[in-house]
Wavefront OBJ file of the C-alpha trace (Angstrom):
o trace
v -129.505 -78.578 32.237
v -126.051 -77.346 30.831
v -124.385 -80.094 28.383
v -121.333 -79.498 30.883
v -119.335 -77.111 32.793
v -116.485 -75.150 31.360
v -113.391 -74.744 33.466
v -112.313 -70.673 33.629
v -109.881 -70.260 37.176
v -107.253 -68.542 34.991
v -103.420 -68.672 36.401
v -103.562 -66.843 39.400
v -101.244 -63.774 38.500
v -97.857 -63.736 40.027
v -97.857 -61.910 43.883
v -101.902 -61.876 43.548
v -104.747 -64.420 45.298
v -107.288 -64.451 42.552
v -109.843 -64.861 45.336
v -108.671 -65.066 48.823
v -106.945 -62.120 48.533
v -110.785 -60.126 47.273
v -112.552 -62.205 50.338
v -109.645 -60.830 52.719
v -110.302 -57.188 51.573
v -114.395 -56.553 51.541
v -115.283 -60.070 53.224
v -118.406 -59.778 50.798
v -121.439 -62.362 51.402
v -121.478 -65.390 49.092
v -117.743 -65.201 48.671
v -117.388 -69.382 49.244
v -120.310 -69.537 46.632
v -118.490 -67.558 44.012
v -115.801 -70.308 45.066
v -117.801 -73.383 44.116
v -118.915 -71.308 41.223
v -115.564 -71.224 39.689
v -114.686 -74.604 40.577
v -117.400 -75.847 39.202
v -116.703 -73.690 35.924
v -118.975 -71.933 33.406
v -122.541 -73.839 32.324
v -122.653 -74.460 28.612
v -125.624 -74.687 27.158
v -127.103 -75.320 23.751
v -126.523 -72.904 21.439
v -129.237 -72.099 18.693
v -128.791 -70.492 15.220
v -131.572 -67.992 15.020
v -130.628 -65.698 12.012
v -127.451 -65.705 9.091
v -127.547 -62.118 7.860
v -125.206 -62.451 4.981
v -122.319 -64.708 4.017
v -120.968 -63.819 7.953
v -117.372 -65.217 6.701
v -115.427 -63.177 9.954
v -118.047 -64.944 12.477
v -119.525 -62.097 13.814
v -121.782 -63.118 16.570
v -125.081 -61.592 18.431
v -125.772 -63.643 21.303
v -128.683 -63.445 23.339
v -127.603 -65.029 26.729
v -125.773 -64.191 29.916
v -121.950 -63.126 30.274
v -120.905 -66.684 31.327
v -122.627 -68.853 29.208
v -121.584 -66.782 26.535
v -118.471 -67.344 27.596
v -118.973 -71.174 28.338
v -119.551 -71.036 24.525
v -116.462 -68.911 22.857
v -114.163 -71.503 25.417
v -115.671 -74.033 24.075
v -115.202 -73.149 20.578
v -111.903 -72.400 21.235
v -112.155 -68.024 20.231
v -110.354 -65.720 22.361
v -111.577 -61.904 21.596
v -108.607 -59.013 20.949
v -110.802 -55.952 22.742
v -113.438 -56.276 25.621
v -115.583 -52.948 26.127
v -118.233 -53.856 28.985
v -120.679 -51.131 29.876
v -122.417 -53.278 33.133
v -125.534 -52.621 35.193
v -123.968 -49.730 37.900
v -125.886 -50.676 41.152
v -127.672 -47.681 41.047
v -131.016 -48.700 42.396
v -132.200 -47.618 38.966
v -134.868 -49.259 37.196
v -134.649 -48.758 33.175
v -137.439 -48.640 31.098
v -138.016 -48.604 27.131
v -140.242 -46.015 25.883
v -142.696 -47.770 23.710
v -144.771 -46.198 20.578
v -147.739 -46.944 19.660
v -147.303 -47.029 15.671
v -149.831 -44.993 13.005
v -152.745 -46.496 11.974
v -151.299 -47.701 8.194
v -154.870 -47.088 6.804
v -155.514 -43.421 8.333
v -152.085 -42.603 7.352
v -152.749 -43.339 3.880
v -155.699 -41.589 3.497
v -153.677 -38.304 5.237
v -151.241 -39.056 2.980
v -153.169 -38.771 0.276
v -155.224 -35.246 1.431
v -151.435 -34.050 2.090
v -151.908 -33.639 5.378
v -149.528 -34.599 8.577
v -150.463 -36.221 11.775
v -150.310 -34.594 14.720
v -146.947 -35.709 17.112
v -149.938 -36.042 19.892
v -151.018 -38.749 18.436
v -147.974 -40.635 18.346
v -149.010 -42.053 22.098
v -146.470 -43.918 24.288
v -146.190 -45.916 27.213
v -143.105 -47.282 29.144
v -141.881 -51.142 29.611
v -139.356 -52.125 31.807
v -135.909 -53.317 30.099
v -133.971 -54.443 33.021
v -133.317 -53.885 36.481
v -130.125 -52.059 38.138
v -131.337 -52.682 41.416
v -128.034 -54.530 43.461
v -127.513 -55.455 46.759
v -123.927 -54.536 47.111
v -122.500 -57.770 48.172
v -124.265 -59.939 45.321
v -123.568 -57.408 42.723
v -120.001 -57.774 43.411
v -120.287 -61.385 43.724
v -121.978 -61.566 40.244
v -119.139 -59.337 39.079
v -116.647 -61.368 40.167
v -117.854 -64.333 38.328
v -118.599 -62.366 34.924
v -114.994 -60.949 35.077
v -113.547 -64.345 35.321
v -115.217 -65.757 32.902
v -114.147 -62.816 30.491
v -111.072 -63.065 31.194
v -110.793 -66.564 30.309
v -111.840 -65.971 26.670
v -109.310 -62.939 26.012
v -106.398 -63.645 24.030
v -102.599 -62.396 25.605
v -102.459 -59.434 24.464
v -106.440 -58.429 25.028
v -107.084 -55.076 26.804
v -110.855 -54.748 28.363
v -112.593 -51.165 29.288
v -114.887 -51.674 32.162
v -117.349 -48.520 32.037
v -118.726 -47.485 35.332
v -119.537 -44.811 37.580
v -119.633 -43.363 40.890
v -122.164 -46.150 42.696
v -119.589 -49.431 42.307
v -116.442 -48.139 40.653
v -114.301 -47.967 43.594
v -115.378 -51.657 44.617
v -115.104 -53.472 40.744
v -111.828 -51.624 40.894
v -110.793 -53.791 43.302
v -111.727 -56.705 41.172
v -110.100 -55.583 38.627
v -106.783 -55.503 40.502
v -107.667 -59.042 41.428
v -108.540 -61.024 38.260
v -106.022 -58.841 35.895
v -102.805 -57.861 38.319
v -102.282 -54.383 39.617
v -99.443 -54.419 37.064
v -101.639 -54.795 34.120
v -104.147 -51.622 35.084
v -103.436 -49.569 32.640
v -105.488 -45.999 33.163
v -108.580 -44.616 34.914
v -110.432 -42.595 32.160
v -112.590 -39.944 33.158
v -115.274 -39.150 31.079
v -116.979 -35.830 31.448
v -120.207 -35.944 30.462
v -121.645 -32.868 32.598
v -124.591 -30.959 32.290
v -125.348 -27.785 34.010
v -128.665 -28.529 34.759
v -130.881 -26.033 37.062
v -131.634 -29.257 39.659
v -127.796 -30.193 39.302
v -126.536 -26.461 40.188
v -128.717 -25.901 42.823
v -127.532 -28.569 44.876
v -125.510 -28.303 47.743
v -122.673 -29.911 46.557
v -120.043 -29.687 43.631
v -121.561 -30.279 40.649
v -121.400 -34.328 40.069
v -120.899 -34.831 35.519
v -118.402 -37.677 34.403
v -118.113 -41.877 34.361
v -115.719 -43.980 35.289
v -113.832 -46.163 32.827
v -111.115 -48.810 33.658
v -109.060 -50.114 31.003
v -106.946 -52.865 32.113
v -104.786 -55.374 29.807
v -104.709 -58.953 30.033
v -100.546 -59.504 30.187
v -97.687 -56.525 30.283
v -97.829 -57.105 26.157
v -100.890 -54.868 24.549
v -102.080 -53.498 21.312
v -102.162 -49.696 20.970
v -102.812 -46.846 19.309
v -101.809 -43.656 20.649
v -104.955 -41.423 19.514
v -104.879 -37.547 18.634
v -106.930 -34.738 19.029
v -107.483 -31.215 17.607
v -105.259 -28.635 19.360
v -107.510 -26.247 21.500
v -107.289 -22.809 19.918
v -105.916 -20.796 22.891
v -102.477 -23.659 21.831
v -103.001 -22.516 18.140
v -102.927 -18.656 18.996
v -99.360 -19.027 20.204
v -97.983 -19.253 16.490
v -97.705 -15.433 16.378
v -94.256 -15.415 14.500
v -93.501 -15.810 10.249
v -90.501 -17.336 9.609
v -89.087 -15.918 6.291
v -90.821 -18.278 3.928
v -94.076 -17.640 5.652
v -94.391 -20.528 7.924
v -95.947 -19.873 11.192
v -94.027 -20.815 14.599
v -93.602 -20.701 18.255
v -90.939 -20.361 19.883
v -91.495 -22.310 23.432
v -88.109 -22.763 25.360
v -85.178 -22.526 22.710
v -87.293 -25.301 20.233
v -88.753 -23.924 17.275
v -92.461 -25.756 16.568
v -93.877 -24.797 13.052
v -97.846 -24.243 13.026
v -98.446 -27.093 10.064
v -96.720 -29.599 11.669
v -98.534 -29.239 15.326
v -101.326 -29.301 13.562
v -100.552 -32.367 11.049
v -99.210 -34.303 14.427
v -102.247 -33.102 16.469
v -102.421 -33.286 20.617
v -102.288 -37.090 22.020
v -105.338 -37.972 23.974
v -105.023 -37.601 27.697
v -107.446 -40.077 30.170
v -110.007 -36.925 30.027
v -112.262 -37.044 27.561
v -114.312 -33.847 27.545
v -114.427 -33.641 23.851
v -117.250 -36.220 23.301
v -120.667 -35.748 24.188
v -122.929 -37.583 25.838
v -126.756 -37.699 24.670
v -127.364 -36.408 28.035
v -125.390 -33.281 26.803
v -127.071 -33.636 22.635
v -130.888 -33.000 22.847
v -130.898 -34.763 18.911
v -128.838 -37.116 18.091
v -129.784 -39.309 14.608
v -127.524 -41.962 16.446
v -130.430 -42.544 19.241
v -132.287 -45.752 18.832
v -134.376 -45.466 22.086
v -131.828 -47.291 24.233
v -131.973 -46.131 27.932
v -128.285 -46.981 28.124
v -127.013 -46.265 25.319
v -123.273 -44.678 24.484
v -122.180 -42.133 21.267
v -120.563 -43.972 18.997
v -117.701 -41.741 18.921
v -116.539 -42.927 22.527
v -116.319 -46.562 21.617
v -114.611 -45.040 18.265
v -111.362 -43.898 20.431
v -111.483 -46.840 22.265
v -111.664 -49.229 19.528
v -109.044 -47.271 17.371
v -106.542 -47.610 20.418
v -106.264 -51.032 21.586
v -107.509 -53.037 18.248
v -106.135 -53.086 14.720
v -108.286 -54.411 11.616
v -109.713 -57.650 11.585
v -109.055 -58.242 15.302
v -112.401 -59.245 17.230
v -114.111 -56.802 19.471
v -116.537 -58.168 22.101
v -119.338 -56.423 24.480
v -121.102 -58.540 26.933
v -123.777 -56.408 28.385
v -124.251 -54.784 24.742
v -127.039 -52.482 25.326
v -127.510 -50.950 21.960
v -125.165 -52.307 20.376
v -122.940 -49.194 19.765
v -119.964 -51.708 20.012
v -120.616 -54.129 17.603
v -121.674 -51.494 15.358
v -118.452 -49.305 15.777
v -116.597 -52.459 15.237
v -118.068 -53.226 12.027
v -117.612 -50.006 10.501
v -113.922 -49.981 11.523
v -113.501 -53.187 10.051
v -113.199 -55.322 13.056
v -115.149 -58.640 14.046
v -117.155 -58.277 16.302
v -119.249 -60.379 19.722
v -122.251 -58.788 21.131
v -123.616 -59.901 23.620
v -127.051 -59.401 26.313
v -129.419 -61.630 27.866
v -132.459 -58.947 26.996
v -134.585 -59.397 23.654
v -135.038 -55.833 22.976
v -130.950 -54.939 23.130
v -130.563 -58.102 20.125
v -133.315 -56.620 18.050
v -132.216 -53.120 18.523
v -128.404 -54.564 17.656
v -129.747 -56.576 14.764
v -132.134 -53.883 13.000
v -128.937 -51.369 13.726
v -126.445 -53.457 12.390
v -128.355 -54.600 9.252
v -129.442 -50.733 8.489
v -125.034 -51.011 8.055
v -124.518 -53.538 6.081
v -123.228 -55.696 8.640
v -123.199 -59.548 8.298
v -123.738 -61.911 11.632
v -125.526 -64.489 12.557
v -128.146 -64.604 15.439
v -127.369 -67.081 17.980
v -129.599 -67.899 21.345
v -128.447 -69.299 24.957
v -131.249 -72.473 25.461
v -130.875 -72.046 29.227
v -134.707 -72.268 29.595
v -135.538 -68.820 30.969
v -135.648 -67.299 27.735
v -139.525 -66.887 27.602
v -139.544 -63.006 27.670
v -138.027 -60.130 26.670
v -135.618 -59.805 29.692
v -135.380 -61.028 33.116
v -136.975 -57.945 35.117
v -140.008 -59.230 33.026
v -139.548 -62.680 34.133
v -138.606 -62.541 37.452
v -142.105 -60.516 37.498
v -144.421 -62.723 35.791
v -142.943 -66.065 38.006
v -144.121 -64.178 41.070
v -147.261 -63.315 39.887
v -147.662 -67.212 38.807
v -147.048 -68.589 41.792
v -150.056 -69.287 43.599
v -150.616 -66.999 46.811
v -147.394 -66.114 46.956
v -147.027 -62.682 48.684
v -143.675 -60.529 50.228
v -142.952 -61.047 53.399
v -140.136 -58.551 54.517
v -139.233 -60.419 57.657
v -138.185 -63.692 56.523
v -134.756 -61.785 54.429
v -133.381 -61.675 51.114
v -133.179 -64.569 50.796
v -136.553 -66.103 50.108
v -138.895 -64.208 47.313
v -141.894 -64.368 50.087
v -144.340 -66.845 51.031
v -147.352 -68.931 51.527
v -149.988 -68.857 53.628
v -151.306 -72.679 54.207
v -154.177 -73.267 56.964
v -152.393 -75.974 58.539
v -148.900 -75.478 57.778
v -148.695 -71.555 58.591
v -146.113 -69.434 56.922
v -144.632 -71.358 53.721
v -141.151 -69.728 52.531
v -140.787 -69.497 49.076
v -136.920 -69.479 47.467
v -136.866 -68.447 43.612
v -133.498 -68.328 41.639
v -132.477 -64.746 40.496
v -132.318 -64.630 36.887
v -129.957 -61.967 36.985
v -127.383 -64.095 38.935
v -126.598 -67.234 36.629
v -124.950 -68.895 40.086
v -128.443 -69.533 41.370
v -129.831 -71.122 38.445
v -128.090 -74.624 39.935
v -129.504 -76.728 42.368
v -126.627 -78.919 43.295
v -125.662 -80.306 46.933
v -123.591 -76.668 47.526
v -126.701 -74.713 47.121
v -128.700 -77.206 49.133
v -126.357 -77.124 51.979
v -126.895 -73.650 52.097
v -130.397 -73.912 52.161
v -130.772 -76.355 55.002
v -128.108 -75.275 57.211
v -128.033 -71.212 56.912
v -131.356 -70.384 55.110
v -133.412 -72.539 56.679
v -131.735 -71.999 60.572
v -132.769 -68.297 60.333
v -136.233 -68.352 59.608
v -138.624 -68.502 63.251
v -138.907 -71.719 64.572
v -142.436 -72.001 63.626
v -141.849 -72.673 60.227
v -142.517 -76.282 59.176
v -142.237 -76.106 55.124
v -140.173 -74.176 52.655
v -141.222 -74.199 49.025
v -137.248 -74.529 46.458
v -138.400 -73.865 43.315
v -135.167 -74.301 40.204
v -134.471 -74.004 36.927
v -131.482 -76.638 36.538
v -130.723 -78.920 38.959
v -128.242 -81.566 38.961
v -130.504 -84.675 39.337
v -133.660 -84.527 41.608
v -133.164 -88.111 42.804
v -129.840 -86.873 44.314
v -130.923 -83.735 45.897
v -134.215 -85.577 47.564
v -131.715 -88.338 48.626
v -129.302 -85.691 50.013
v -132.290 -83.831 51.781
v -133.109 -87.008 53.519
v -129.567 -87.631 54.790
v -129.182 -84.688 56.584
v -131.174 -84.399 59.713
v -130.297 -81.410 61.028
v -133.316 -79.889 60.207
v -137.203 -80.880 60.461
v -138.480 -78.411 57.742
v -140.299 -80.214 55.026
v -138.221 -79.029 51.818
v -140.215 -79.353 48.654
v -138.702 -79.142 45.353
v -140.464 -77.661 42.029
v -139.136 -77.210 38.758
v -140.029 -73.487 38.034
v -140.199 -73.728 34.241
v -142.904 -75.525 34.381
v -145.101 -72.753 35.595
v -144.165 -71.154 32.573
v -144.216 -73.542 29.830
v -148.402 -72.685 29.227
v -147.817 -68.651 29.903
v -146.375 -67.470 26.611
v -149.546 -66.467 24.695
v -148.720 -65.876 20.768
v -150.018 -62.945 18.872
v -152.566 -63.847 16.250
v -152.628 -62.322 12.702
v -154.524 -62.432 9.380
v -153.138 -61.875 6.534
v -153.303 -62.546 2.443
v -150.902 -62.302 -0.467
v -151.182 -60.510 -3.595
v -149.058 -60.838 -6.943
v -147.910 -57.586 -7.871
v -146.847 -56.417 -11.234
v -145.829 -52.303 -12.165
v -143.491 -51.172 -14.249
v -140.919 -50.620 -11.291
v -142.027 -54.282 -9.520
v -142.569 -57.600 -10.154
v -143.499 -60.166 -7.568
v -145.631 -60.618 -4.154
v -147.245 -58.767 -1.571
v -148.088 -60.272 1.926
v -150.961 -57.922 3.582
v -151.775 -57.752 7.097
v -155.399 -57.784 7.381
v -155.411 -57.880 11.329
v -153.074 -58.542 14.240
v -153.651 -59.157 17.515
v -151.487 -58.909 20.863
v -152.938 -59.505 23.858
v -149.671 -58.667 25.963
v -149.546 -55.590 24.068
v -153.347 -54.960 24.589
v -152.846 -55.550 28.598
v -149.614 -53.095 28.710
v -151.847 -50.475 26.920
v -155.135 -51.345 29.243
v -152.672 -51.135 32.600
v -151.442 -47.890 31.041
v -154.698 -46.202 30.318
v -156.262 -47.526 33.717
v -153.219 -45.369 35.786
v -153.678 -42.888 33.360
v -157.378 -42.429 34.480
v -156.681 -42.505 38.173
v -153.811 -39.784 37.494
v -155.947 -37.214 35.491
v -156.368 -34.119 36.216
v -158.769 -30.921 35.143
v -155.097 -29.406 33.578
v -154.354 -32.947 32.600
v -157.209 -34.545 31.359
v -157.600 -38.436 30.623
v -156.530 -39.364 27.403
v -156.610 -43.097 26.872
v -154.386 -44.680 24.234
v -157.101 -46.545 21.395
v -155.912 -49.221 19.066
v -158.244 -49.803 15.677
v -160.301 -52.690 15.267
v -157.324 -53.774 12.553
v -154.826 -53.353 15.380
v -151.966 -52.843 13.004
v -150.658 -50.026 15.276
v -148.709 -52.680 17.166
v -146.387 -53.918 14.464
v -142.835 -52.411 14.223
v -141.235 -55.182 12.254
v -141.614 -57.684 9.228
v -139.741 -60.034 7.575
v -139.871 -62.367 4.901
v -138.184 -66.019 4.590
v -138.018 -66.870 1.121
v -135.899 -69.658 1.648
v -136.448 -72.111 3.970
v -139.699 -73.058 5.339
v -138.334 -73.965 9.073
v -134.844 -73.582 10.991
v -132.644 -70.515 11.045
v -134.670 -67.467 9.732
v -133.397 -65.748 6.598
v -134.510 -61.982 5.868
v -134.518 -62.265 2.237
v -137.246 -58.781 2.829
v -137.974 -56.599 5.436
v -139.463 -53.507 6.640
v -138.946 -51.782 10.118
v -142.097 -48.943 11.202
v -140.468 -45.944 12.859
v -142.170 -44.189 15.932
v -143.769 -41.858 13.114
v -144.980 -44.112 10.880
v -142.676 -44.053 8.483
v -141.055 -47.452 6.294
v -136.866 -48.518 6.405
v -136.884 -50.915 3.870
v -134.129 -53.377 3.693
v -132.390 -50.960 5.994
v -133.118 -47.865 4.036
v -134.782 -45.211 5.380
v -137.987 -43.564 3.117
v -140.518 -40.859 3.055
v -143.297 -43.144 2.902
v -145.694 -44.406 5.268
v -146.451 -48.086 6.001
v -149.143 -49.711 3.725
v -149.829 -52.621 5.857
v -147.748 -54.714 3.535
v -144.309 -56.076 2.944
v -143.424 -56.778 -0.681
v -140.891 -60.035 -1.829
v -139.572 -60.508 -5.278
v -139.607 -64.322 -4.695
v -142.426 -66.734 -3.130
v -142.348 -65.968 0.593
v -142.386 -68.718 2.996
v -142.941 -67.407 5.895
v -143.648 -64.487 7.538
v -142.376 -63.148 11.311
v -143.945 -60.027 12.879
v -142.147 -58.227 15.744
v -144.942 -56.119 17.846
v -143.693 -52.768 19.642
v -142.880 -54.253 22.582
v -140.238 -56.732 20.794
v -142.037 -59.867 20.741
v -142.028 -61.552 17.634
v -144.144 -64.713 16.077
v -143.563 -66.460 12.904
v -146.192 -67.675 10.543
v -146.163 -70.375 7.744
v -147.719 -68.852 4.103
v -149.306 -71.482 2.407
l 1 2 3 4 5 6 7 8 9 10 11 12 13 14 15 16 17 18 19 20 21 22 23 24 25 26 27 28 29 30 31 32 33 34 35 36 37 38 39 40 41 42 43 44 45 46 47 48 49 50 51 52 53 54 55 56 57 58 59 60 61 62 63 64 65 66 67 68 69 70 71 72 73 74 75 76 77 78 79 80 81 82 83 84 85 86 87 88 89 90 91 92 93 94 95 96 97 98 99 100 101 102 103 104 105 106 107 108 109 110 111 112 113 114 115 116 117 118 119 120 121 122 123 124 125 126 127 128 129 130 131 132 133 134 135 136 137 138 139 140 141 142 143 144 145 146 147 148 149 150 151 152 153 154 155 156 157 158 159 160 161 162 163 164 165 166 167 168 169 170 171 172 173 174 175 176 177 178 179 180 181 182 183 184 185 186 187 188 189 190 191 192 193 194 195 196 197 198 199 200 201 202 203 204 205 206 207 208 209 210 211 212 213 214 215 216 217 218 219 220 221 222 223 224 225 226 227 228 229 230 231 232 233 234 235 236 237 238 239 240 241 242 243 244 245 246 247 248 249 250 251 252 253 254 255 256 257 258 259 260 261 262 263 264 265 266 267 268 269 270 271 272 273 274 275 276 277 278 279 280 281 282 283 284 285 286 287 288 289 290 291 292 293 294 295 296 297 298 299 300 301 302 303 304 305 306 307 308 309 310 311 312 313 314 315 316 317 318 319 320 321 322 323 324 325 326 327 328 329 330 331 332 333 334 335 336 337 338 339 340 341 342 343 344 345 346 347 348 349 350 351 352 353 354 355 356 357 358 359 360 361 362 363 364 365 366 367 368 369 370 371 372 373 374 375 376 377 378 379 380 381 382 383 384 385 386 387 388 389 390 391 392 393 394 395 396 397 398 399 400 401 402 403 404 405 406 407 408 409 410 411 412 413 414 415 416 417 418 419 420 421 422 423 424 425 426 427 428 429 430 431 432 433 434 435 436 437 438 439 440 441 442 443 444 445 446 447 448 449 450 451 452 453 454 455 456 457 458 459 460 461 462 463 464 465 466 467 468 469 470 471 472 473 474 475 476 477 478 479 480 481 482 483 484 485 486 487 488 489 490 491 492 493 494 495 496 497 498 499 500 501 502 503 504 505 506 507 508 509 510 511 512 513 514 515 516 517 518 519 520 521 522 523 524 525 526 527 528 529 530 531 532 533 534 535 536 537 538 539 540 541 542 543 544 545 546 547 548 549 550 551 552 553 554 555 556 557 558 559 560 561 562 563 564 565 566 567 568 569 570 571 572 573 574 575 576 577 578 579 580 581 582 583 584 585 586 587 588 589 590 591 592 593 594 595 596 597 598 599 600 601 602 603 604 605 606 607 608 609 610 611 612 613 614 615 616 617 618 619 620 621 622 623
């Protein structure tokens, strides 16, 4: 349960209906839920410390949590953010994976290492996990929308601008929303960013040639921060200066003004809201940016952005953070900075990336009690599969996640919160109304049980009690807490491991050494992938199954050492990251040398946490 709800209905802005006005203008499903949503205000939950990486005096933050609770929290805390650059799910149907590596065997890369030979890349062997689903229906992605907007707006200070990045799927609709929660008055510009490749399956088409995003950038009151940004002048501008003054200056003369060459270039061109001078990775086939983000933006984008509507020390905040390419930028411009996502592998990718910097933050962590794996795609997958005998059924509508078959009873509906939509994770009388008198009314008469399973609810004696007060329907509604089916799910990995003192001319301390490591979800990813992979082979493509050594030290990408404390908030007083080719960044600093199977520690170590390549990490006590 939350501790409590935080209020965030912002003044309505003058001549605007925050929401009737929306509801008037697409009549969107759920539009009385987002309502009771915002009246009931944002759930704040428990937040844990999970990492300090340095002194952190500015505050910097990476949260691992939803938009709103996130939210919930800064209100709470009383921070209000300067700059808000959101880069959201686009309703795209798309479903984005992470490309997983299986790491080099440490002990065959030594002894290649020491015959000076190289691996082959065709034995680095991958497989793909899914990172998140972009897979809206239109009316509850602009419902969810809604909500996240109001909360962020709630947390930005007067003169805050936000940059909502989007394309052509939703744009024209969150637009709309936009002019809602902010004001007409206060959108700013539509930047175009052109990020087009002529591809041979783009050109061929029949159609113009589609290349460019979508980004709002709206301001929170008429009063804003910003920089007007400059740009090289293109050199067909340049060529103009064709006269020499007589001291040797180069001009143009353009309608009776004289402009000297030095100066148009010392001044530069102001930015216009078309951005075709920064390229996207689609457009970059290498990039030493690229951290294996499906989403991810070049730095130099949020660069211009940053540099415009922020000045130093000002705090900079991303909710759907991705890569963390914000909080990154931020931090080398000398800003504070928020980041923000409620998947694992976008806080490890931010973390690792922003320590590589020299960044200080702390980790913090949402309790909201779906944080078992690595995003919600993931989880939303392993609860069905839990379930007992649940299976789709297409005709009973979105609504319910499928059903039960039950010799006596017949068809069972099944209802299962969304993870992605943090307004179903309630069970209060408003969703239960819903249930009994729209959800339930549309299923076939035949239908004597539905199955509610929750992952908060408001009190289960008062929902039972409010059940049995309304007799409008006859449908047996039974209620099940959904953690629960959970709590005994989340296998550990297992490792061995010993520690060595270690004493060179260049070294003194300890050694921890991974003898073996086991990962049975990583083991089941790898068996799933080489089973498809033998059902798709071919006599051109021949099977080629993906084999782990007996040590299994393939599947680590991460260690750390805790040299400090023996239990609460980790600290990484060593660590060492395995790239997808084998090779060490130690304390942040890339090397030449391949992993060892060790981590070495110039104090005692205390404990010891392993991250495996799909992102899920353990932590050990060393004796």
């Amino acid at each position: 349960m939350p501790i409590k709800y935080v209020p965030f209905i912002p003044e309505p802005v003058e001549g605007q209906a925050v929401l009737a006005n929306f509801n008037r203008v697409l009549k969107y499903k759920g539009a009385d839920d987002v309502a009771s949503t915002l009246q009931r205000g944002m759930p704040l939950y428990e937040m844990e410390k999970q990492e300090q990486v340095g002194e952190n005096p500015d505050g910097n933050m990476v949260i691992r949590g939803e938009c709103v609770s996130a939210c919930a929290y800064l209100k709470e805390q009383g921070i209000q953010v300067d700059l808000v650059y959101i880069d959201p799910p686009f309703a795209s149907g798309a479903d984005y994976a992470k490309k997983v590596y299986i790491r080099r065997d440490p002990k065959a890369a030594k002894a290649i290492a020491q015959a000076e030979q190289e691996l082959d890349v065709d034995e680095l062997k991958t497989f793909e996990e899914k990172m998140y689903g972009d897979v809206w229906d239109k009316e509850k992605y602009l419902n969810w929308m809604y909500e996240n907007l109001m909360a962020i707006k709630s947390v930005m200070s007067e003169t805050a601008s936000i940059y909502v990045h989007l394309d052509w799927h939703i744009g024209h609709y969150v637009k709309i929303l936009l002019d809602e929660i902010f004001g007409e008055d206060n959108f700013q510009r539509e930047i175009i960013w052109d990020i087009q490749v002529l591809s041979g399956y783009k050109t061929i088409a029949p159609n113009w040639v589609r290349g460019h995003d979508t980004i709002y950038f709206y301001t929170r009151s008429e009063e804003k921060v910003f920089n007007k940004q400059k740009q090289e002048h293109r050199k067909e501008y340049l060529e103009r200066f064709n006269k020499t003054d007589e001291n040797g200056r180069k001009y143009f003369d353009g309608r009776g003004s004289i402009i000297y060459l030095d100066e148009a270039i010392e001044k530069g061109k102001a930015v216009g809201d078309v951005w075709s001078d920064i390229m996207s990775f689609q457009q970059i086939a290498t990039s030493t940016e690229k951290v294996g983000y499906a989403t991810q933006k070049p730095e130099a984008l949020l660069e211009r952005i940053i540099k415009a509507s922020s000045n130093e020390g000002m705090l900079v905040a991303d909710f759907f953070g991705g890569s963390g390419v914000t909080a990154s930028v931020a931090a080398k411009l000398g800003r504070r900075f928020i980041h923000c996502d409620v998947g694992l592998n976008s806080i490890q990718t931010t973390r690792d990336r922003l320590t590589a910097n020299g960044a200080e933050f702390d980790v913090l962590e949402i309790k909201d009690g779906v944080q078992l794996y690595r995003n919600p795609v993931q989880t939303m997958d392993k609860i069905k599969s839990l379930i007992p005998g649940l299976k789709n059924e297409d005709s009973l509508g979105s609504f319910w996640e499928g059903a039960i078959s039950d010799s006596e009873l017949g068809t069972v509906p099944v209802y299962v919160p969304n993870l992605m939509d943090s307004s179903s994770k309630l069970l209060d009388k408003v969703m239960m109304n819903r249930i009994i008198h729209q959800a339930i009314p549309d299923l076939d008469a035949g239908v004597k049980k539905v199955i509610v399973y929750y992952i908060d609810i408001t009190s289960e004696e008062e929902i039972e009690a409010f059940i049995k007060e309304d007799d409008s329907t006859a449908v047996e509604i039974k209620l099940r807490d959904l953690k629960t089916i959970l709590d005994d799910v989340v296998i550990g990995d297992y490792a061995q491991f010993h520690t060595e003192d270690v004493h060179t001319d260049l070294f003194g301390g300890c050694q921890v050494v991974i003898d073996k490591f086991i990962s049975d979800r990583v083991m089941q990813k790898i068996d799933d992938f080489n089973n498809k992979s033998r059902m798709n082979a071919t006599a051109k493509r021949p099977f080629k199954p993906i084999r782990i050594s007996e040590e299994g030290l393939e599947l680590i990408e991460f260690l750390s050492l805790d040299c400090t404390a023996a239990e609460g908030e980790w600290h990484s007083d060593s660590e060492i990251r395995i790239d997808k080719n084998g090779y060490v960044i130690a304390n942040g600093s890339r090397t030449q040398h391949f992993w060892n199977g060790g981590i070495l520690s110039e104090k005692r170590p205390l404990r010891l946490k392993i991250r495996n390549i799909c992102g899920d990490e353990t932590i050990w006590p060393i004796a």
